[in-house]
C-alpha positions in Angstrom: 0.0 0.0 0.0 2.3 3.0 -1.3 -0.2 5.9 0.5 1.8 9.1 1.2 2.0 10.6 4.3 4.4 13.4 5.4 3.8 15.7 8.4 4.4 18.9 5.7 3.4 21.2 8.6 6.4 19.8 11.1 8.8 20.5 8.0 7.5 24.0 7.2 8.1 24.6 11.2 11.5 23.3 11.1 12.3 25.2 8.2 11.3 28.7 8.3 10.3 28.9 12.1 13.1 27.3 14.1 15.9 27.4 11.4 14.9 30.9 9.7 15.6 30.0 6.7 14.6 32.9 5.0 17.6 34.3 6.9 19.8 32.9 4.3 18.3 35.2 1.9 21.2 38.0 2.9 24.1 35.3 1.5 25.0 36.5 -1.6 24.6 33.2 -3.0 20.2 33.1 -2.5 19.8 36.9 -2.7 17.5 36.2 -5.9 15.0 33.9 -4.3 11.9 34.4 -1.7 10.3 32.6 0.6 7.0 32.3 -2.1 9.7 30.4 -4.3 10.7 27.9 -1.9 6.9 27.1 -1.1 6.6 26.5 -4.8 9.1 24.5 -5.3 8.4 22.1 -2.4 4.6 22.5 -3.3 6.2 21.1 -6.9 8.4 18.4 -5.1 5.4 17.2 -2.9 3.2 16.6 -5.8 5.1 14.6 -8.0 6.5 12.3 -4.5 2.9 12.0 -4.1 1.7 11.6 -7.4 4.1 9.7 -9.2 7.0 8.1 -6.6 4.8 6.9 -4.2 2.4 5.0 -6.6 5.1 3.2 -8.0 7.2 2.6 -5.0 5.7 -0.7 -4.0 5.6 -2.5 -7.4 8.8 -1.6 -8.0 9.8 -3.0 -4.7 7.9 -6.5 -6.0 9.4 -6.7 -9.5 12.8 -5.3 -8.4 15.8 -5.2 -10.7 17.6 -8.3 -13.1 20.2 -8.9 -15.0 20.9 -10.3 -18.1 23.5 -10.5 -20.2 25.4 -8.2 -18.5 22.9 -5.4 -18.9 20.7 -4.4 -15.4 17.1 -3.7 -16.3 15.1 -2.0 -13.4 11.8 -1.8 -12.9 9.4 -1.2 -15.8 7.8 1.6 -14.4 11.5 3.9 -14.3 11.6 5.0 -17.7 8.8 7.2 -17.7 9.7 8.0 -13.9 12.7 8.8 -14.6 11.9 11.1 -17.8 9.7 12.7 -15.8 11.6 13.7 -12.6 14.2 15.0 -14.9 11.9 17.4 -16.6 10.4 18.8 -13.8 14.4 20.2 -12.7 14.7 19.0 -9.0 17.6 16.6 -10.1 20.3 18.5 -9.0 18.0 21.4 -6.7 21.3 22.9 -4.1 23.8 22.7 -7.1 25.4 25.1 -9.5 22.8 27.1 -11.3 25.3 27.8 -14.1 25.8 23.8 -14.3 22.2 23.0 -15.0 21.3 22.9 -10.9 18.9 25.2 -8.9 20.9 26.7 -6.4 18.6 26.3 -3.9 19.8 26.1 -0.3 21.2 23.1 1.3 18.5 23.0 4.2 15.5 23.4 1.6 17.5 20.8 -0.4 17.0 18.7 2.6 13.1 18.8 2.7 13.1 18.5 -0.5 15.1 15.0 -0.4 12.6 14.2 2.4 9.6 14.4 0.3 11.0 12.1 -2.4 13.0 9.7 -0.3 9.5 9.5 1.5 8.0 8.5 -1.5 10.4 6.1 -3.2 13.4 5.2 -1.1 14.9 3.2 -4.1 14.3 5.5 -7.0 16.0 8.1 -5.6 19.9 6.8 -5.6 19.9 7.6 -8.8 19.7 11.1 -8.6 21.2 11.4 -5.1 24.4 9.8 -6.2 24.7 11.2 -9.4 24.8 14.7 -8.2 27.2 14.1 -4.8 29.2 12.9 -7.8 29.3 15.9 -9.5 30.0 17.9 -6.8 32.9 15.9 -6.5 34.2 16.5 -10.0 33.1 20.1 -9.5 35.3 20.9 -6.4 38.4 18.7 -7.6 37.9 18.7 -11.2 39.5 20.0 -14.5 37.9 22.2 -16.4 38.2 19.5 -19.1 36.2 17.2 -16.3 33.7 20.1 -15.6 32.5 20.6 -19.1 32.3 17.2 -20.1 30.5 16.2 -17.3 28.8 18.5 -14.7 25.7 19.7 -16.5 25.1 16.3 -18.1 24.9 14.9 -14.4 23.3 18.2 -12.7 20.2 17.6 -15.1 20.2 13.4 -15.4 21.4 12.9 -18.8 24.0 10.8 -17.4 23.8 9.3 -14.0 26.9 9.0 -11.5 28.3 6.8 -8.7 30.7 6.2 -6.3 32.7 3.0 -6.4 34.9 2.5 -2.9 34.5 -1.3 -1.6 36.5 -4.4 -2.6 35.8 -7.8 -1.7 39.0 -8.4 0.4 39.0 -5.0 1.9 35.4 -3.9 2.6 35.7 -1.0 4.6 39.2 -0.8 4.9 40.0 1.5 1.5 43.5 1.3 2.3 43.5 -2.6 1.1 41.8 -1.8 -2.2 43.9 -3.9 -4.9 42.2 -1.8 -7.7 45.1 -0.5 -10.2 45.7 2.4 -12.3 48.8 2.3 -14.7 50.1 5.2 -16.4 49.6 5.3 -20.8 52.3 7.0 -22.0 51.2 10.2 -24.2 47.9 9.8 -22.7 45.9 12.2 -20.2 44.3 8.9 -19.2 45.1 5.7 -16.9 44.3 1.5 -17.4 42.1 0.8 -14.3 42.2 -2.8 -13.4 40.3 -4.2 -10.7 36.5 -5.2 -9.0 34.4 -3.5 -6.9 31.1 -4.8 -5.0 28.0 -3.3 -3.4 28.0 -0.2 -6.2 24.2 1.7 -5.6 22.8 2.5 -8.5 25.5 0.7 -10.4 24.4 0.0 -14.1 20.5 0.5 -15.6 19.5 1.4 -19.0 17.9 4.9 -18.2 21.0 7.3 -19.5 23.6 6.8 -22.2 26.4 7.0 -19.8 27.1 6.4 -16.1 30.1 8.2 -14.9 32.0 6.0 -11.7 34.3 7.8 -9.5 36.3 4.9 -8.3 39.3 4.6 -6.2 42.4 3.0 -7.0 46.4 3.3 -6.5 48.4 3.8 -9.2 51.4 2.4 -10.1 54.1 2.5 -7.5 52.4 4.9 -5.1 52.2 3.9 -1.3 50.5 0.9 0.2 48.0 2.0 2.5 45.6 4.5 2.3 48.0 7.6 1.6 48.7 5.8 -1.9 45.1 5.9 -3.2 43.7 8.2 -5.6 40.5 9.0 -7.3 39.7 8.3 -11.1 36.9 9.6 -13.1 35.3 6.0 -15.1 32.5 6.5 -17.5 30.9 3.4 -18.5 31.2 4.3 -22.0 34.0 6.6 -23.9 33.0 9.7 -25.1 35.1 12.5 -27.1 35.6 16.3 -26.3 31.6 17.1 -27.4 30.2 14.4 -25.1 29.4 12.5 -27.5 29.6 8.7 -26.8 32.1 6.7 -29.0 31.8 3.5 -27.8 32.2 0.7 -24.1 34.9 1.5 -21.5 35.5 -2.1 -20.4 33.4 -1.6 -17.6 31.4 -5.2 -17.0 28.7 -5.7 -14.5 29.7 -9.1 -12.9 26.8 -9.8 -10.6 23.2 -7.9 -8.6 23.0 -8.2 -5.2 19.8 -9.7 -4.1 19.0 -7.6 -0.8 16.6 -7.5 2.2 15.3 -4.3 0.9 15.7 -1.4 -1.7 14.7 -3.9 -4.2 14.2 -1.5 -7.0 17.4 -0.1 -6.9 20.9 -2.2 -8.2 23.3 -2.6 -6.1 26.2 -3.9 -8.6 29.3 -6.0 -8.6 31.3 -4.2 -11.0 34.6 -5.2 -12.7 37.2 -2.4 -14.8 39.7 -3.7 -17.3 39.0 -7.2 -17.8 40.2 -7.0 -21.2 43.2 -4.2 -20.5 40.9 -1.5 -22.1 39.3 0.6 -19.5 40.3 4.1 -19.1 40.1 6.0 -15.9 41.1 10.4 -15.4 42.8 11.2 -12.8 40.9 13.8 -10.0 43.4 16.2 -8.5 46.6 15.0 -7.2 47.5 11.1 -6.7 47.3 10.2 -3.5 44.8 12.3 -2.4 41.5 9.5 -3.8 40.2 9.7 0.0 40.5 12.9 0.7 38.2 14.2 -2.4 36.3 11.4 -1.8 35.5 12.7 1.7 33.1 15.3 0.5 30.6 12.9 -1.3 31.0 10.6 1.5 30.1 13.1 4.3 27.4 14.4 2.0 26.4 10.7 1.1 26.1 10.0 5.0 23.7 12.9 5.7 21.3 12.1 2.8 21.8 8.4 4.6 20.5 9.9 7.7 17.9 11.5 5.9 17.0 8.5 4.6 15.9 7.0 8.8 14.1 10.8 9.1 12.0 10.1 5.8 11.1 6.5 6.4 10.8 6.5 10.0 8.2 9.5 10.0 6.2 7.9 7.4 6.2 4.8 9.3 5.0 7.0 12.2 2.7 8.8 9.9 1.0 5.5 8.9 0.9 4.0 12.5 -0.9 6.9 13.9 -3.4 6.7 10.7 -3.8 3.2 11.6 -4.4 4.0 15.3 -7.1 6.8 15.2 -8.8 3.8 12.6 -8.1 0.6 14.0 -10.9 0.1 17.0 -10.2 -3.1 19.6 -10.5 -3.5 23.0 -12.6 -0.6 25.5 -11.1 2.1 27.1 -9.1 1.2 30.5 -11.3 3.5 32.2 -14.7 2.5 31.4 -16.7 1.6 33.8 -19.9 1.5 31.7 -19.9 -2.2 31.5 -20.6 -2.0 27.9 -16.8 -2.6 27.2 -17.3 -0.7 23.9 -14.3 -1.1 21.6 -12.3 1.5 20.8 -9.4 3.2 18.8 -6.3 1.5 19.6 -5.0 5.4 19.8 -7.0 5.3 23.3 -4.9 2.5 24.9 -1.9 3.7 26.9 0.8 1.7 25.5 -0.2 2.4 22.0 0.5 5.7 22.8 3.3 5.6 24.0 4.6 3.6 21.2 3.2 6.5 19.2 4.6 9.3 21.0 8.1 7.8 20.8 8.0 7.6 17.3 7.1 11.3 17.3 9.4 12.4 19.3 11.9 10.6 17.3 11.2 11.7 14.5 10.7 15.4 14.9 14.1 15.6 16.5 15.8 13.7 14.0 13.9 16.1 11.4 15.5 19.1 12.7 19.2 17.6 13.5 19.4 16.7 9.4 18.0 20.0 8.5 20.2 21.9 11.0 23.0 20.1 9.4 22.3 21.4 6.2 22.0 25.0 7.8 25.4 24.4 8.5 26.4 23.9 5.4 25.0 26.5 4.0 26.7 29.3 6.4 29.7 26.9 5.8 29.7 26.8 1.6 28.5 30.4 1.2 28.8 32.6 4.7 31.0 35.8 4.0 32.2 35.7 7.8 35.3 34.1 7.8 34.5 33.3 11.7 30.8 32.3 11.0 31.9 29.8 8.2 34.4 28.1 10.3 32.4 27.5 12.9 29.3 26.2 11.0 32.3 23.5 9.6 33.3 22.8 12.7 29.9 22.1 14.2 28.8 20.6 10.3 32.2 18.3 11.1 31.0 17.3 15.0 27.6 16.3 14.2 27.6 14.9 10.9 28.3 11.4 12.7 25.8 11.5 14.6 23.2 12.6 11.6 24.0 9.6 9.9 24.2 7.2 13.1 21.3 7.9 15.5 19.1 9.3 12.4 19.6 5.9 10.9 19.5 3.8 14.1 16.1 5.8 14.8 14.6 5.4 11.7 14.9 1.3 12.0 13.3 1.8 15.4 10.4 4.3 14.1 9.6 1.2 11.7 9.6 -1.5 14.3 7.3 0.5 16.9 5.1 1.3 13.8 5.0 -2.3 13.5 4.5 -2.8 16.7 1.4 -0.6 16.5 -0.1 -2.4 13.8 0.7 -6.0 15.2 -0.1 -8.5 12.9 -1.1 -6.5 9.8 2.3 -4.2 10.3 3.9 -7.7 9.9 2.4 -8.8 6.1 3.2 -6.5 3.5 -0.4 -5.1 2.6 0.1 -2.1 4.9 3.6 -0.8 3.6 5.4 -1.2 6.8 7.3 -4.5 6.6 8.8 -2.8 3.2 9.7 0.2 5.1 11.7 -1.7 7.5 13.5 -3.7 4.8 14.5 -0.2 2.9 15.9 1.8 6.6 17.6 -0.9 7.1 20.7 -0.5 5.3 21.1 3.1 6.3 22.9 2.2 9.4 25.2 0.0 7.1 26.2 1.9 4.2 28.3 5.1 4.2 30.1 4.3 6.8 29.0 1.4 8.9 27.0 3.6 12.4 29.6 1.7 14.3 32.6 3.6 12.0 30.6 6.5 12.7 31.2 5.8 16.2 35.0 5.5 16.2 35.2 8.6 14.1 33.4 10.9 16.1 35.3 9.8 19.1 38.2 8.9 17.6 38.3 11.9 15.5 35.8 14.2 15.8 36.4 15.0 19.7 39.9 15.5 19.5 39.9 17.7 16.3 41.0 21.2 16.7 42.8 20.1 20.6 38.6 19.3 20.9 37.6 22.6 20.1 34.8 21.4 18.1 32.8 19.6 21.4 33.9 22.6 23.6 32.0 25.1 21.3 29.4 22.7 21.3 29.3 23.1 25.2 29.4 26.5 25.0 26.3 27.0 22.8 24.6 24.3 24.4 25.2 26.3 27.9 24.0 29.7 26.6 21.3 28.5 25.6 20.2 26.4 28.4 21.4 28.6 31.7 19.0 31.4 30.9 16.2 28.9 30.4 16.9 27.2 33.6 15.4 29.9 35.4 12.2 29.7 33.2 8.8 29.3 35.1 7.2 27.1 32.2 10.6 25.5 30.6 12.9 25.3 33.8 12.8 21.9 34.8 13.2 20.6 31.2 16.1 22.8 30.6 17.7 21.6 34.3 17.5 18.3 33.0 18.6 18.7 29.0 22.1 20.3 31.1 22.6 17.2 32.8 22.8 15.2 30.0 24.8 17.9 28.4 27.0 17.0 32.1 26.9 13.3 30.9 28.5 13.9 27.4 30.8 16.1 29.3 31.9 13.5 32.5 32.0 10.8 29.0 34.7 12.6 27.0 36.7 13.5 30.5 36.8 10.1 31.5 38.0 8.6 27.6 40.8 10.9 27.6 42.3 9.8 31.2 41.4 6.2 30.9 42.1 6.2 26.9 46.1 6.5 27.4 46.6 3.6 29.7 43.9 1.5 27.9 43.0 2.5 24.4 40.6 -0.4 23.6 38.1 0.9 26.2 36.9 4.0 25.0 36.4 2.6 21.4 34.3 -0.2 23.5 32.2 2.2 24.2 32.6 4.3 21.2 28.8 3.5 20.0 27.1 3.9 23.4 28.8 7.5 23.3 27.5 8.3 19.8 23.8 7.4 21.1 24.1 9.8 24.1 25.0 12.5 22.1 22.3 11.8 19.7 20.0 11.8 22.7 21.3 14.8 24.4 21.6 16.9 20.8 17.6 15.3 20.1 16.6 16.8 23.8 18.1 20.7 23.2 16.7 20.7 19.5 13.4 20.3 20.9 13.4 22.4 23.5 14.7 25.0 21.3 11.3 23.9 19.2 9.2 23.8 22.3 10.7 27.3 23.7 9.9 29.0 20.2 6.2 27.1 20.3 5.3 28.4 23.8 6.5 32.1 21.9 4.0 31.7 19.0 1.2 29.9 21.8 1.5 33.3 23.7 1.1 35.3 20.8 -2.0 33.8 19.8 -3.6 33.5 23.6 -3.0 37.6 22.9 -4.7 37.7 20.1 -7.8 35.9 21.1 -7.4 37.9 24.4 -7.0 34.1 26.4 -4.6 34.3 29.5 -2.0 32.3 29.7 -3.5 31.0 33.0 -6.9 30.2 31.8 -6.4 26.3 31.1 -10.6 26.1 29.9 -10.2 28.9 27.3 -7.1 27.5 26.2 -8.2 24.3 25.9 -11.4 25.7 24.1 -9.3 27.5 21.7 -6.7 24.7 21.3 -10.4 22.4 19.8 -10.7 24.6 16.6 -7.3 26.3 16.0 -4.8 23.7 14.3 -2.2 26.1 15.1 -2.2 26.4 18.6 -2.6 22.3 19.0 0.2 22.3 17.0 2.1 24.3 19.1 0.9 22.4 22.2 2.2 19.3 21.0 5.0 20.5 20.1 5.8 21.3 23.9 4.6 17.8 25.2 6.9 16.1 22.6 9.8 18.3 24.1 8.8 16.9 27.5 8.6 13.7 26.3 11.7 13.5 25.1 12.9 14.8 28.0 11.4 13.2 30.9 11.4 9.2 28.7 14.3 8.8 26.2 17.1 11.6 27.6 17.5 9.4 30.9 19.1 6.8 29.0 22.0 8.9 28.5 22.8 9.1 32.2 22.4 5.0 31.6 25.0 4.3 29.8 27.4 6.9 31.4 27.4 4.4 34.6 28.5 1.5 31.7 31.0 3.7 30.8 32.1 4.4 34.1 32.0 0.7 35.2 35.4 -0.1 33.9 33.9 -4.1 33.0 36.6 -5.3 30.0 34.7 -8.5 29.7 33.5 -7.8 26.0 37.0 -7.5 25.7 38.6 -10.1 27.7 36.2 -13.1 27.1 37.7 -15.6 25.3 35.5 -16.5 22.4 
């Protein structure tokens, strides 16, 4: 059942309310758009996920992708998809105006990806990849590269990916065994070598797929300082773009998946018959750290990618709920034991509530994220664009981790909800668990995610990054603490912002005489900072609802203190019950899923090795 359902009015709240997104309108780079445009063009982006995407989404899920003969043939209902998505210009929507993108910003491009990844999970690694993949030859690029290829990828002429895992090596890139070798009097190289799990690998939808795959060239270092980045195009093409003929790129197998059906996921092999031509990108050596910037931009849209599943899961377990009548109401004493919506019984609604809560904090950590990269890609202040990086470069981890990790969880509570009919496909929920799954895999396994943020992340900058993340996190919390309404949330968000605190302290003493322990507790300490980070985001939210719920208790001329007339008003104004929720999610949060922060800090503290010292 591929129904859509997106909580548009959550998004527009996160967007232009909490973030301010038409404050971006003074960068030089959006000074020629509105706020009226970017209602348009997510009016434009909700109608076709809803009226094209999401009708195809579970067929294509059934029929899923084949191949033969070397060619992969997706799903029948693609080519007119496809076409279509193409021509309506929201391939390439943050991207280079002058390159055939929109040049919208990054944190509209995020609701945008929402809407569509809502929609049709699968269909939409082919144009997420393709364009990560162009910024890639974009940034690091020749000009030869960047008019061969850019516009040809910004608009979906020709489709992109990016090819990093071996067999032997899977996530360590430093044992790739791929090969490039010089041709002398040539600008290009022979790549040799096979690489597995490639999304969106080979289809018959463009005339050319361009792969950026990593290999070492010829006498360069083992290890990962030797590798370096080639541009492979499936097919050769001269100076005009025009295709001349195969590359000696030969798709070797399909992976058959637990979800994502409709998508390929490719085994790919490059020079099998000494033929395949790779372009160098920059300097060699370098592969992993151009390939950086698709991967951290590939592990947000991944945590994007939990936020749009997991809230339509929610969306469709509440729908279910209000429908779905069984059992009577704990507190009936009637004795008629009249049945009634399962959204009346207590644990249902809790289920409920934690999937909201979830998922509304999860909404505004990925589209915070991509506030950050928009002060951090086009910011004028030298000292405001650093420090949207550096806070862009702390939480992206944690975007793609918890967001994913969350997601899975939204799915199985929705589930849960449902019961049995959650279970068989008809209601849309077992496929949505199948296709969040992989989120917490891909990119980055959550558990590299882990070691990077604490391995990396925490110290970068002599841990200036997590300091400044104190800082704010403090100046925002202090005054609030001595809030009638919000001071007792606040009192408690700061102790968990104590816990990350006491966390980090105790890694770095206990870290020098024992460096195995802290990365034994490297994923614990991910999750309490994606609770602690999910707690201020939505008190921030519930601060800034109680400021619009006062404004409109003025303008109805309702006091603050009068719960009847509030209530009264809250029955026929969507508004204010939006607003009221959005405080009682806050406190949800707060008061339910925060204290398992303070949890895990006594793990931590414990000092047990036995995961560690058991013999297995």
């Amino acid at each position: 059942m591929s129904e859509y359902l997106i909580d548009r009015r959550d998004m527009d709240f996160t967007l232009f309310d909490y973030l301010g997104l038409e404050d971006l309108l003074e960068l030089p780079r959006y000074q020629g758009y509105d706020r009226e445009t970017f209602e348009i063009v997510m009016a434009q982006a909700q109608r076709f996920a809803a009226e094209k995407l999401a009708p195809t989404n579970e067929e294509a899920d059934h029929q899923g992708c084949r191949l033969e003969d070397g060619k992969v043939y997706l799903p029948d209902s693609y080519g007119d998809l496809y076409k279509e998505f193409c021509e309506i210009g929201l391939f390439a929507p943050v991207h280079s105006p002058e390159h055939g993108g929109m040049g919208l910003p990054q944190a509209l491009g995020m609701a945008l990806a929402e809407m569509m990844l809502t929609a049709h999970p699968s269909f939409m690694f082919l144009p997420g990849l393709t364009v990560s993949a162009a910024h890639l030859i974009e940034a690091f690029g020749t000009d030869r590269d960047i008019e061969l290829y850019l516009e040809r990828m910004y608009t979906g002429q020709w489709t992109g990916t990016m090819c990093l895992t071996e067999p032997q090596a899977g996530s360590a890139l430093g044992e790739l065994t791929t090969t490039a070798k010089e041709v002398e009097g040539e600008d290009y190289y022979q790549i040799a070598g096979n690489k597995i799990f490639i999304s969106a690998g080979d289809h018959q939808l463009t005339e050319n797929i361009i792969h950026l795959v990593l290999a070492r060239a010829e006498g360069d270092a083992e290890g990962i300082r030797g590798v370096s980045l080639f541009i492979v195009p499936k097919n050769r093409v001269d100076a005009d773009g025009k295709v001349t003929g195969p590359n000696d790129v030969t798709i070797t197998g399909i992976e058959e998946k637990m979800g994502i059906h409709a998508s390929p996921t490719c085994a790919i092999s490059f020079g099998d018959n000494g033929e395949c031509q790779g372009w160098l990108v920059g300097e060699r050596g370098r592969g992993i750290n151009y390939m950086f910037q698709m991967m951290n931009e590939a592990r947000l849209v991944t945590g994007l990618q939990g936020v749009a599943i997991g809230n339509s899961a929610y969306q469709a377990a509440l729908a279910y709920a209000q429908e779905r009548k069984q059992g009577p109401k704990v507190t009936d004493r009637s004795g008629e034991q009249t049945s009634v919506a399962i959204i009346e019984h207590p644990d249902v609604r809790r289920n409920l509530m934690t999937m909201k809560a979830y998922g509304e904090a999860i909404r505004a950590m990925l589209y915070n994220s991509a506030y950050l990269s928009d002060h951090a890609l086009h910011n004028e202040d030298e000292a405001a664009k650093t420090k949207a990086q550096d806070m862009l470069d702390l939480l992206t981890p944690i975007c793609k981790a918890f967001a994913s990790d969350v997601g899975f969880k939204m799915t199985e509570l929705a589930m849960q909800v449902l019961g049995g009919y959650g279970y068989i496909k008809e209601y849309g929920i077992e496929q949505q668990m199948r296709d969040v799954k992989i989120a917490s895999i891909y990119e980055g396994t959550n558990g590299i995610q882990a070691l990077d943020l604490l391995g990396r992340k925490m110290r970068q900058k002599g841990g200036a990054l997590f300091m400044t993340w104190m800082q704010d996190t403090n100046e925002f919390l202090i005054p609030l603490a001595e809030d009638e309404f919000f001071g007792d949330m606040a009192k408690e968000v700061d102790k968990g912002k104590n816990v990350l605190g006491e966390a980090a302290f105790l890694f770095q003493s206990t870290g020098k005489k024992d460096p195995e322990y802290p990365l034994l507790h490297a994923t614990p300490f991910l999750r309490m900072f994606g609770l602690v980070e999910s707690a201020r985001l939505l008190l921030e939210q519930a601060a800034l609802a109680r400021t619009k719920l006062q404004a409109i208790w003025e303008e109805h001329g309702v006091e603050s203190d009068d719960q009847e007339a509030r209530d009264e008003l809250s029955e026929r104004n969507d508004e204010v019950l939006y607003y009221e929720n959005k405080i009682k999610t806050a406190s949800f949060f707060i008061y339910q899923l925060l204290p398992e922060a303070r949890a895990m800090l006594k793990s931590i503290q414990s000092e047990d090795r036995s995961a560690l010292d058991i013999k297995f």
